[in-house]
C-alpha positions as CSV (number, residue, x, y, z in Angstrom):
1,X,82.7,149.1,80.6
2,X,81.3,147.3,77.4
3,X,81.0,143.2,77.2
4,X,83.7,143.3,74.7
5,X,86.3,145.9,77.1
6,X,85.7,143.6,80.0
7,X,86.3,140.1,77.9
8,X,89.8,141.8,76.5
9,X,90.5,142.8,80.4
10,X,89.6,138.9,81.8
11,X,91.7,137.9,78.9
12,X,94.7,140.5,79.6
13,X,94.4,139.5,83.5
14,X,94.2,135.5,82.7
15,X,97.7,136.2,80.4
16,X,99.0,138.5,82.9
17,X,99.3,136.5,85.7
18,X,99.7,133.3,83.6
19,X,96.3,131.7,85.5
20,X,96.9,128.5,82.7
21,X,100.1,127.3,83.9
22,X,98.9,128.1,87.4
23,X,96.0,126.0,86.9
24,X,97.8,123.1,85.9
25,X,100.3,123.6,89.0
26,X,97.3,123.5,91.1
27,X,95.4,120.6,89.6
28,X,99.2,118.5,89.9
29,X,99.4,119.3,93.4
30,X,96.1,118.1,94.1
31,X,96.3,115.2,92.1
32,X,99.5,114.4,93.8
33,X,97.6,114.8,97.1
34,X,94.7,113.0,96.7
35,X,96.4,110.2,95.5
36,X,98.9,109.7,98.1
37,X,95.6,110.3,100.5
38,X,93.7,108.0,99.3
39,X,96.6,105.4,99.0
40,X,97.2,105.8,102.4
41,X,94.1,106.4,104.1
42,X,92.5,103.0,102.8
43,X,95.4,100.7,104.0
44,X,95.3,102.6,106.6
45,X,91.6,101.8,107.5
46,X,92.2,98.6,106.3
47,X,95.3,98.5,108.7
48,X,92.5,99.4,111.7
49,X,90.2,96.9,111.0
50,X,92.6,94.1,110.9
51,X,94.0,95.3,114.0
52,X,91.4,96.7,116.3
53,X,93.3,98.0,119.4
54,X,95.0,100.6,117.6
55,X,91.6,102.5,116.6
56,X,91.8,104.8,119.5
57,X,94.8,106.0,119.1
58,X,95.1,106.4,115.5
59,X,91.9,107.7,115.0
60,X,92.7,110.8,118.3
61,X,95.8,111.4,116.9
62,X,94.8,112.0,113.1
63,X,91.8,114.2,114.9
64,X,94.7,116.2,116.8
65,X,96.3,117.1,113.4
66,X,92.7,118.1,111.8
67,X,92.5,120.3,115.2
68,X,95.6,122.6,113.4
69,X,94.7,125.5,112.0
70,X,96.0,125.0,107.8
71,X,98.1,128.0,108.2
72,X,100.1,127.0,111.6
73,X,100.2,123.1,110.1
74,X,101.9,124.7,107.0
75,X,104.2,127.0,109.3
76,X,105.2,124.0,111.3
77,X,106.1,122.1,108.1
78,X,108.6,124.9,106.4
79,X,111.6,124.3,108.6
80,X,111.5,120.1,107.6
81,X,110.2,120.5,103.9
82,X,111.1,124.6,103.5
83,X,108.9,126.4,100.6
84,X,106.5,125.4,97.8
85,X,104.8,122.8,97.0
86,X,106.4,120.0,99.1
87,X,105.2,121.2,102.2
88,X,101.5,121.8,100.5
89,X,101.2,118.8,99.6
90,X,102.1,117.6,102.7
91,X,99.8,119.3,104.8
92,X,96.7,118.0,102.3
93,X,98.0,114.7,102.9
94,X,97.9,114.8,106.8
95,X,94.5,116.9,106.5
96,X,92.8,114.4,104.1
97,X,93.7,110.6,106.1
98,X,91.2,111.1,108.3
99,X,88.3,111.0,106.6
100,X,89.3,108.3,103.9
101,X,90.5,106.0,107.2
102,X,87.8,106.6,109.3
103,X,85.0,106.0,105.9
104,X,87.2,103.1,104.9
105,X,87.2,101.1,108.4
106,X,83.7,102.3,109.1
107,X,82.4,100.8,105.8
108,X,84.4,97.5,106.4
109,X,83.2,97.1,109.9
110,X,79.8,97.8,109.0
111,X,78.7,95.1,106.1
112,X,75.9,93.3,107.3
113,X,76.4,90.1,109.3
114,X,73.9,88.2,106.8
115,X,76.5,89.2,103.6
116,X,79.2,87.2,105.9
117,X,77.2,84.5,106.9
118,X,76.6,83.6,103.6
119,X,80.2,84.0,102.1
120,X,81.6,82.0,105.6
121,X,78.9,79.2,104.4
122,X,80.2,79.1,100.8
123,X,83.7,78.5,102.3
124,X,85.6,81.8,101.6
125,X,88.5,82.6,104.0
126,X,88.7,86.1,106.0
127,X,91.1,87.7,103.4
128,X,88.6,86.3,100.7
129,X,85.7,87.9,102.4
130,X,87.9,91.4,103.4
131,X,88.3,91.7,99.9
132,X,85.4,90.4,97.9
133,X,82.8,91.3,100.0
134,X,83.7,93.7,102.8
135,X,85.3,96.1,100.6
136,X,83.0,96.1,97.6
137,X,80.5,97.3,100.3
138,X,82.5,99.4,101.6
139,X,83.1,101.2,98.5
140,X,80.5,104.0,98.6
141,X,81.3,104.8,101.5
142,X,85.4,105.4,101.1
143,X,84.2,107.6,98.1
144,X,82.7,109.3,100.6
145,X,85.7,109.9,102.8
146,X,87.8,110.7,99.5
147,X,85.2,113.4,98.5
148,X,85.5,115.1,102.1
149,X,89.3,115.2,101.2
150,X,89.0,117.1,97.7
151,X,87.4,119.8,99.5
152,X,90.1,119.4,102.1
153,X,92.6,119.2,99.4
154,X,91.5,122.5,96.9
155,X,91.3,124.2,99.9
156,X,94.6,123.8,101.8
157,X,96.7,123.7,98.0
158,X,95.4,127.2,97.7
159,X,96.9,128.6,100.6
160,X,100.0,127.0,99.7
161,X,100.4,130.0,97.7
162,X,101.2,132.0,100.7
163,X,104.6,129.8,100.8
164,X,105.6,130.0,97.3
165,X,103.8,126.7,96.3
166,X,102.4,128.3,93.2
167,X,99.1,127.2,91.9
168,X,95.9,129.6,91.9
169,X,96.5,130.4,95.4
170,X,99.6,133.1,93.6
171,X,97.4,135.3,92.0
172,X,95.2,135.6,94.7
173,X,97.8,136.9,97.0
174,X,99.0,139.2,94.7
175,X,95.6,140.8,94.0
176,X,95.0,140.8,97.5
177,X,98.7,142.9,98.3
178,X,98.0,145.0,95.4
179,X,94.6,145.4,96.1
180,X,93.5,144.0,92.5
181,X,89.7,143.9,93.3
182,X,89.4,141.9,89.6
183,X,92.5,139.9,89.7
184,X,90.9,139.0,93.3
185,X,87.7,138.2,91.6
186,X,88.7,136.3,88.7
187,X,91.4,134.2,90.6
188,X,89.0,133.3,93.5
189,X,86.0,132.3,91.0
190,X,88.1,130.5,89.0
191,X,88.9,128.7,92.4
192,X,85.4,127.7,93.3
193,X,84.9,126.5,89.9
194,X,87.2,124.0,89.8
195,X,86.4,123.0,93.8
196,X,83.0,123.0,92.6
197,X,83.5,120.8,89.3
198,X,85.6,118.1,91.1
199,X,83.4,117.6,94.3
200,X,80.5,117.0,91.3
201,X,82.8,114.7,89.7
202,X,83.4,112.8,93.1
203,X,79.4,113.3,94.4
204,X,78.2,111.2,90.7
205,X,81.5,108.8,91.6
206,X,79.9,108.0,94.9
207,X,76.5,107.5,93.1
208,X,77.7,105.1,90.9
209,X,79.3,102.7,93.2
210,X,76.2,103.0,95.5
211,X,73.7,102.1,93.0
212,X,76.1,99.8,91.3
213,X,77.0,97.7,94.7
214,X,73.6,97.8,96.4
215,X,72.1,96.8,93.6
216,X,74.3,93.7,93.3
217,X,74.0,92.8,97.1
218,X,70.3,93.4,97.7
């Protein structure tokens, strides 16, 4: 097969199985699920650290939901939310708390004692410190927590396409029940690209606010 016979069959495989549209279902449902994660897991955190006795059990209890395999979580979520992408997004919701929860208390709990002192001496109230201090610092680290959840998130929205949820994760069952070894190829590249792209977007994120807020507090 020539260069230009393989580029016209990419091209007649990308039209074919409409890979555009289903990359823009894809990126919406991860959008939609990072954002709600993210939303959710930092006031969650936030929640913990104001209100230390219920660290335990939150924290077991969002480590018995990461315990479920992605396909039984999804199963168990079709009778409640039935097919598509409700359901997908649900599971990359419950999958991706965790980590931004468990970053987000972790980083607030773990601000140096001298950065408190000081803001205590200059009369700032708790709140004033929770949020001018504690969570600046904290920052990096939630980025952290919200990077482990877009590969959480790219991961578990792809095998929403086993229940009709669209997206890339489509194509690639249909080139794997028919067999399409390029189709299979193509999708599944495609894929890892974009997982690849956005946890480079998120890695330089985390950079930034590392350099930016360690540089301001040292």
């Amino acid at each position: 097969m020539t260069d230009g016979s393989f580029l016209t069959t990419l091209i007649e495989i990308w039209e074919l199985h409409r890979l555009t549209e289903r990359t823009l279902e894809h990126l919406y449902m991860f959008s939609v699920s990072l954002a709600v994660s993210v939303i959710v897991g930092v006031l969650l955190g936030v929640l913990i650290y104001r209100h230390r006795k219920i660290e335990s059990l939150t924290f077991n209890a969002l480590n018995v939901i990461e315990t479920i395999p992605t396909l039984a979580l999804l199963v168990l979520l079709l009778p409640i939310l039935g097919l598509g992408m409700v359901p997908t997004i649900a599971a990359c919701i419950l999958y991706s708390i965790l980590p931004i929860a468990r970053n987000t208390y972790t980083g607030l709990v773990t601000v140096s004692e001298e950065y408190i002192e000081i803001a205590r001496a200059i009369g700032m109230s708790e709140r004033e410190i929770l949020l001018k201090v504690r969570f600046p610092l904290a920052l990096p680290l939630i980025m952290g927590g919200i990077r482990i959840a877009v590969v959480f998130t790219m991961g578990v929205v792809t095998l929403g396409g086993l229940i009709a949820a669209g997206g890339l994760g489509a194509p690639l069952q249909t080139g794997i029940h028919l067999y399409d070894k390029l189709l299979i190829l193509v999708a599944g590249l495609w894929v890892g690209i974009l997982a690849v792209l956005l946890d480079a977007f998120a890695g330089a994120v985390e950079r930034v606010l590392s350099r930016k807020f360690r540089g301001e507090y040292d």
